[in-house]
Chimera marker file (.cmm) of the C-alpha trace (Angstrom):
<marker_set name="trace">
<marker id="1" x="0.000" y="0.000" z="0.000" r="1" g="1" b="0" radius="0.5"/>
<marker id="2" x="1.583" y="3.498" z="-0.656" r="1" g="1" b="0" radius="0.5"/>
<marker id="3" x="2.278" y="5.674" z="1.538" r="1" g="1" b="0" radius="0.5"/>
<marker id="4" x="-0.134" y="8.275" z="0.587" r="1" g="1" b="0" radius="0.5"/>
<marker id="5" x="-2.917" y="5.277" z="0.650" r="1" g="1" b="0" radius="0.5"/>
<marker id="6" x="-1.824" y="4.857" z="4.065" r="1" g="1" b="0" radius="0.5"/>
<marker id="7" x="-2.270" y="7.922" z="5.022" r="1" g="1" b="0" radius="0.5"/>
<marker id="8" x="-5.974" y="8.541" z="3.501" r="1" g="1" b="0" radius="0.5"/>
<marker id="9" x="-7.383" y="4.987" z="5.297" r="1" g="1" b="0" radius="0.5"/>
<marker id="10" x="-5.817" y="6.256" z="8.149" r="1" g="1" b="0" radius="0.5"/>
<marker id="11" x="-7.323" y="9.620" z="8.161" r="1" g="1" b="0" radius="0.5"/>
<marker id="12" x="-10.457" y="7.983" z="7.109" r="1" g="1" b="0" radius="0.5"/>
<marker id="13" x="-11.089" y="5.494" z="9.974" r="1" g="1" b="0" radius="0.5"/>
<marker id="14" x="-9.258" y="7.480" z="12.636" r="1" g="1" b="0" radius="0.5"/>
<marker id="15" x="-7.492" y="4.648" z="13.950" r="1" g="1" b="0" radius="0.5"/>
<marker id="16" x="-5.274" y="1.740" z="12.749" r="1" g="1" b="0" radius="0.5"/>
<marker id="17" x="-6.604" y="-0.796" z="14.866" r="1" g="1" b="0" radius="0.5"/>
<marker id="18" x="-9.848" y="-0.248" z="12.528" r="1" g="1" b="0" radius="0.5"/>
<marker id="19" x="-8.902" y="-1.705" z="9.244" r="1" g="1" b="0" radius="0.5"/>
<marker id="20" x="-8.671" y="-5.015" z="8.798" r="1" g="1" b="0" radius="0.5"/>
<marker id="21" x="-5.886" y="-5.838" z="6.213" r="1" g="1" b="0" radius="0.5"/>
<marker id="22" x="-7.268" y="-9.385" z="5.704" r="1" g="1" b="0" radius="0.5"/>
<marker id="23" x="-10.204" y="-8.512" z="4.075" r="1" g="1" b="0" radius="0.5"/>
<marker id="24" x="-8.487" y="-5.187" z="2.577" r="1" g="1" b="0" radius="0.5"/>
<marker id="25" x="-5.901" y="-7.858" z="0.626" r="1" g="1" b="0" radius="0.5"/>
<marker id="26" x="-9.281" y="-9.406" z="-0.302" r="1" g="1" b="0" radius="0.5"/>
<marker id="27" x="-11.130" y="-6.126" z="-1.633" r="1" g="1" b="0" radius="0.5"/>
<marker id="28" x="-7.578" y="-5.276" z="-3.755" r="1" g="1" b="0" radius="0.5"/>
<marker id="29" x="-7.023" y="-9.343" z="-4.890" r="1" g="1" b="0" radius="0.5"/>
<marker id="30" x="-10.624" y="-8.941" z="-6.463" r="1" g="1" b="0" radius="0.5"/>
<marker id="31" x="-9.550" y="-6.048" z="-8.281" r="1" g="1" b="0" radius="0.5"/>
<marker id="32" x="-6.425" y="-7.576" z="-9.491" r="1" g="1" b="0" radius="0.5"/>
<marker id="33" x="-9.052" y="-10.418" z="-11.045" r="1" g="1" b="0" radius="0.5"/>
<marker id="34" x="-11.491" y="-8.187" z="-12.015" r="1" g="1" b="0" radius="0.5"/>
<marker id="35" x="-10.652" y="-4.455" z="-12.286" r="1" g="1" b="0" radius="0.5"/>
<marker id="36" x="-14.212" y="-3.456" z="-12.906" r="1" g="1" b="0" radius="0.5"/>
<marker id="37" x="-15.604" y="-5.473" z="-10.502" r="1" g="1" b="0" radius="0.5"/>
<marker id="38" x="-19.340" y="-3.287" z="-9.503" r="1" g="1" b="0" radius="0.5"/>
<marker id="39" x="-19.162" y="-0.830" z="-6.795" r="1" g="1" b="0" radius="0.5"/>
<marker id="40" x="-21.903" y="-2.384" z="-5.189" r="1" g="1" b="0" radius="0.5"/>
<marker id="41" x="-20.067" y="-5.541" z="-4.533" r="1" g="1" b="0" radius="0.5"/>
<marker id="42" x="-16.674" y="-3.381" z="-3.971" r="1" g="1" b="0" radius="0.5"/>
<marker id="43" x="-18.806" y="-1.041" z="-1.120" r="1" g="1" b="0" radius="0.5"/>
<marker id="44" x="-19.504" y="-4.256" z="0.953" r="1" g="1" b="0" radius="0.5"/>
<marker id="45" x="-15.762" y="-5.326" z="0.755" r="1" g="1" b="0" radius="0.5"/>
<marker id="46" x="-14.559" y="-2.560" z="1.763" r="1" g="1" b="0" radius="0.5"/>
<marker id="47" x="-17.684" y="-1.844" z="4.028" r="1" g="1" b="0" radius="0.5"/>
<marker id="48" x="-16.437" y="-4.842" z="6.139" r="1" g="1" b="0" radius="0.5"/>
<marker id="49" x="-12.657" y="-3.623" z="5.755" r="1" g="1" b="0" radius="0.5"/>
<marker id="50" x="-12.893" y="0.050" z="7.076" r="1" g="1" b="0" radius="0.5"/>
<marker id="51" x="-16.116" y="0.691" z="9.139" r="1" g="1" b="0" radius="0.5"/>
<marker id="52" x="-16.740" y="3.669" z="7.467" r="1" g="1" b="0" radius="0.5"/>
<marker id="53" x="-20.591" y="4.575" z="6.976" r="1" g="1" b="0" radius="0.5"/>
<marker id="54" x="-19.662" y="6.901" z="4.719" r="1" g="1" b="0" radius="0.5"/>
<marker id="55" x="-18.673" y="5.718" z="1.074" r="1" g="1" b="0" radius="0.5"/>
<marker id="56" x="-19.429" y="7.452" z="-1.944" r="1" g="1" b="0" radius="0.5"/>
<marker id="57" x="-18.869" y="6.578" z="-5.483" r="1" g="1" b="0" radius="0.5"/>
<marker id="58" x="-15.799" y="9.122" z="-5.499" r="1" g="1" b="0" radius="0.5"/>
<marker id="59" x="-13.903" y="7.068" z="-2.606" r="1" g="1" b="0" radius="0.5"/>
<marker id="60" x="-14.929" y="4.129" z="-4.662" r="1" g="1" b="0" radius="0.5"/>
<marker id="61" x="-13.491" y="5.105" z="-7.771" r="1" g="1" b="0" radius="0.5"/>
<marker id="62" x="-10.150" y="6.698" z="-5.991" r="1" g="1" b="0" radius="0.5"/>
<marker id="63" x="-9.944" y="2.781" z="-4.424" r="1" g="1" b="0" radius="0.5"/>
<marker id="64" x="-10.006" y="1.152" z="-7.269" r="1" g="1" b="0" radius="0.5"/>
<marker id="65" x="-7.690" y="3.599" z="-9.257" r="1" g="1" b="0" radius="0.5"/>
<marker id="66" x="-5.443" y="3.441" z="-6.644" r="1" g="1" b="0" radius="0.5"/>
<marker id="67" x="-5.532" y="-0.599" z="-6.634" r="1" g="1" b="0" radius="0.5"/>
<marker id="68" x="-4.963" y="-0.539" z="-9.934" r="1" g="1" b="0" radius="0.5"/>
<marker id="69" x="-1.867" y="1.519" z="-9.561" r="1" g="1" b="0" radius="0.5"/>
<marker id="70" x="-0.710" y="-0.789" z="-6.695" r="1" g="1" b="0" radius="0.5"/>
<marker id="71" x="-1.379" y="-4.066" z="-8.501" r="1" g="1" b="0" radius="0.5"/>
<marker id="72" x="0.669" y="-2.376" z="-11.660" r="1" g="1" b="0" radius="0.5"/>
<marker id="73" x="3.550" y="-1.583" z="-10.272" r="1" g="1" b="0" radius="0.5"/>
<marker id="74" x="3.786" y="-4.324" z="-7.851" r="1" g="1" b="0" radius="0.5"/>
<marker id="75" x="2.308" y="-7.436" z="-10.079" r="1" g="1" b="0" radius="0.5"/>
<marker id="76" x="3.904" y="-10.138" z="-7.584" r="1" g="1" b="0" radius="0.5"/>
<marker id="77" x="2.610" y="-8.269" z="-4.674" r="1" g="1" b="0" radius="0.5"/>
<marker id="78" x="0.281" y="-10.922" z="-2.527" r="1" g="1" b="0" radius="0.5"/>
<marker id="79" x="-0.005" y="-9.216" z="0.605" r="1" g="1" b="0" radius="0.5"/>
<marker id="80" x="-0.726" y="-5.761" z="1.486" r="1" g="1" b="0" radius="0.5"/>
<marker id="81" x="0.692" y="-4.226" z="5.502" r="1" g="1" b="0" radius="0.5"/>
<marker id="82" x="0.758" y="-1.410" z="7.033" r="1" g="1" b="0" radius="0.5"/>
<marker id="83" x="4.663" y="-0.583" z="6.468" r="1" g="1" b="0" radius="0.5"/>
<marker id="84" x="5.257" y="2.075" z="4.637" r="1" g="1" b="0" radius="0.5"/>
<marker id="85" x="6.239" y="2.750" z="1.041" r="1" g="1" b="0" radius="0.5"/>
<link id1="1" id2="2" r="1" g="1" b="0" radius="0.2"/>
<link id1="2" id2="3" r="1" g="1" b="0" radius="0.2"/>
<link id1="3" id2="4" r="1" g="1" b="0" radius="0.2"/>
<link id1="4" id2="5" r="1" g="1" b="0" radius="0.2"/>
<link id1="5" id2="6" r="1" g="1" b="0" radius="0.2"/>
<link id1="6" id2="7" r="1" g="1" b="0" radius="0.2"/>
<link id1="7" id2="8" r="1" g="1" b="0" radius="0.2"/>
<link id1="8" id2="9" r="1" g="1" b="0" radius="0.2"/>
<link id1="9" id2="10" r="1" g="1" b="0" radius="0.2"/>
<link id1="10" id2="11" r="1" g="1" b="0" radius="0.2"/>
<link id1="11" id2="12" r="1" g="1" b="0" radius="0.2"/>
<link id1="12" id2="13" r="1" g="1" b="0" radius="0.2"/>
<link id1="13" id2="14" r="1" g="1" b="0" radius="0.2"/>
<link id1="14" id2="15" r="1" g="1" b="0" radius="0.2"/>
<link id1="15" id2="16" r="1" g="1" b="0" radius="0.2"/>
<link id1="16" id2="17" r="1" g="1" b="0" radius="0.2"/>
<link id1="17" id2="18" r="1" g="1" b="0" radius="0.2"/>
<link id1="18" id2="19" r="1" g="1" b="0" radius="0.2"/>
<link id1="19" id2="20" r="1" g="1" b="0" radius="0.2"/>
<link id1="20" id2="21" r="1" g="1" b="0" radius="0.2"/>
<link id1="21" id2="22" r="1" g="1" b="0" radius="0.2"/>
<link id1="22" id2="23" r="1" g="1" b="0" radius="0.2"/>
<link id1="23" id2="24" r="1" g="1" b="0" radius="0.2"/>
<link id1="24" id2="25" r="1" g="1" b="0" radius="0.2"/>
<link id1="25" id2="26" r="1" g="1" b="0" radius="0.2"/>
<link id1="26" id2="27" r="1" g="1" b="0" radius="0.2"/>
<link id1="27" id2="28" r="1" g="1" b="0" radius="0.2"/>
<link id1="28" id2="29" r="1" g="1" b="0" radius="0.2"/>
<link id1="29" id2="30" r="1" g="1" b="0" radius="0.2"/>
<link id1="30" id2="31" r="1" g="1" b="0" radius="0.2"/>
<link id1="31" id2="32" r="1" g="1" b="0" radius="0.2"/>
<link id1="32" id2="33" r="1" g="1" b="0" radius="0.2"/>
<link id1="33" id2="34" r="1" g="1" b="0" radius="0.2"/>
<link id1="34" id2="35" r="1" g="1" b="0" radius="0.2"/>
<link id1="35" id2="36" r="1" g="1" b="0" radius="0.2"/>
<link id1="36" id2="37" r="1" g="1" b="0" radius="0.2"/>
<link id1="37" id2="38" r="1" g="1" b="0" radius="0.2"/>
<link id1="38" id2="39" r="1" g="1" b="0" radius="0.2"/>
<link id1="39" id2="40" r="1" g="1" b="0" radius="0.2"/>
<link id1="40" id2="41" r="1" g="1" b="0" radius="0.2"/>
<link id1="41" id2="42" r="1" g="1" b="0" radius="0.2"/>
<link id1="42" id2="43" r="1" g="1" b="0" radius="0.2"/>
<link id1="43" id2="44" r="1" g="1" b="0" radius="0.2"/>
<link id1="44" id2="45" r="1" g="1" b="0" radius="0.2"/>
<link id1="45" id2="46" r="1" g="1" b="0" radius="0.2"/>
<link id1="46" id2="47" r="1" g="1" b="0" radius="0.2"/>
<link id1="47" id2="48" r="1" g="1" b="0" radius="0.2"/>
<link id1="48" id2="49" r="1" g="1" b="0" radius="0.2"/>
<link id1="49" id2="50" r="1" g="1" b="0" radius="0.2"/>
<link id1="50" id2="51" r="1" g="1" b="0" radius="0.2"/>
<link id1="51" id2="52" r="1" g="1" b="0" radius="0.2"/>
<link id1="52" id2="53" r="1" g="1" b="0" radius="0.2"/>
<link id1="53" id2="54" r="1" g="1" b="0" radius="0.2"/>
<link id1="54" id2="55" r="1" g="1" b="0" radius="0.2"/>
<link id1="55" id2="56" r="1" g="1" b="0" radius="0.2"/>
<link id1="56" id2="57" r="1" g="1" b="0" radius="0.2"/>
<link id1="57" id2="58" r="1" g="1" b="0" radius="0.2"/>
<link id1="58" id2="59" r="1" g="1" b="0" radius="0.2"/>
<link id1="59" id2="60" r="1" g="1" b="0" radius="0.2"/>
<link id1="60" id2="61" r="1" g="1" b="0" radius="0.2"/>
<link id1="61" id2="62" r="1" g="1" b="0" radius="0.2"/>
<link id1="62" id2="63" r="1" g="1" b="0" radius="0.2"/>
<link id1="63" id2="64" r="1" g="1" b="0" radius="0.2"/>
<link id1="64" id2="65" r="1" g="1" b="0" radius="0.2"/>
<link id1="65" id2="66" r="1" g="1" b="0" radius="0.2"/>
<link id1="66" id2="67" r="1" g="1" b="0" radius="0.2"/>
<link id1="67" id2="68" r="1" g="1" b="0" radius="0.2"/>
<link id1="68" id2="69" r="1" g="1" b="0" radius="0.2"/>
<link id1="69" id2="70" r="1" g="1" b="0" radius="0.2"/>
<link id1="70" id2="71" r="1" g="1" b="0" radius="0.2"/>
<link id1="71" id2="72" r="1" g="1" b="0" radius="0.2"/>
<link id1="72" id2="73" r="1" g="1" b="0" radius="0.2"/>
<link id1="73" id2="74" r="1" g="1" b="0" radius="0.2"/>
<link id1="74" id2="75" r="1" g="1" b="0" radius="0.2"/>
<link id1="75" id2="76" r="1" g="1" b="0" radius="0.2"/>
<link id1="76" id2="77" r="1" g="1" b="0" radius="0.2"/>
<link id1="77" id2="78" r="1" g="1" b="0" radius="0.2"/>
<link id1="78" id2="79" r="1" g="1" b="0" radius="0.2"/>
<link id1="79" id2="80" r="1" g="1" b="0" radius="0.2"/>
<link id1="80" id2="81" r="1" g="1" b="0" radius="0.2"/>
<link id1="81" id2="82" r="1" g="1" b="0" radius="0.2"/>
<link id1="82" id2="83" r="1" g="1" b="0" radius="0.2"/>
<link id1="83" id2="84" r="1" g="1" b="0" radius="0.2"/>
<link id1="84" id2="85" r="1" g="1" b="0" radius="0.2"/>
</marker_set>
């Protein structure tokens, strides 16, 4: 995950302890398969990664532009952490 990433899921759920990276890896592998997998289906993912009642198609569509970056330039990537970078 990149840094900036980070830094927005951070902001987002106000605490670290909040997102679970299991099902975060899941949201991102399912975009790797399927990069226009529906938003509805993507919303509950992410839904049960974040806690966030608040997600709009805009956050939506900056996750899965973002994933797509990530799974670019990191095509042997199988596990996303909280490390930086």
């Amino acid at each position: 995950m990149s840094t900036m990433s980070y830094r927005t899921a951070k902001r987002v759920s106000k605490s670290c302890a909040k997102i679970d990276m299991q099902k975060l890896n899941t949201a991102v592998s399912y975009l790797k398969i399927d990069p226009n997998l529906p938003n509805r289906q993507l919303r509950n993912l992410l839904m049960d990664a974040v806690q966030d009642e608040h997600m709009d198609s805009q956050l939506l569509c900056n996750f899965k532009r973002r994933a797509c970056i990530c799974n670019v330039k990191n095509p042997d990537l199988t596990e996303l952490t909280f490390n930086k970078g």
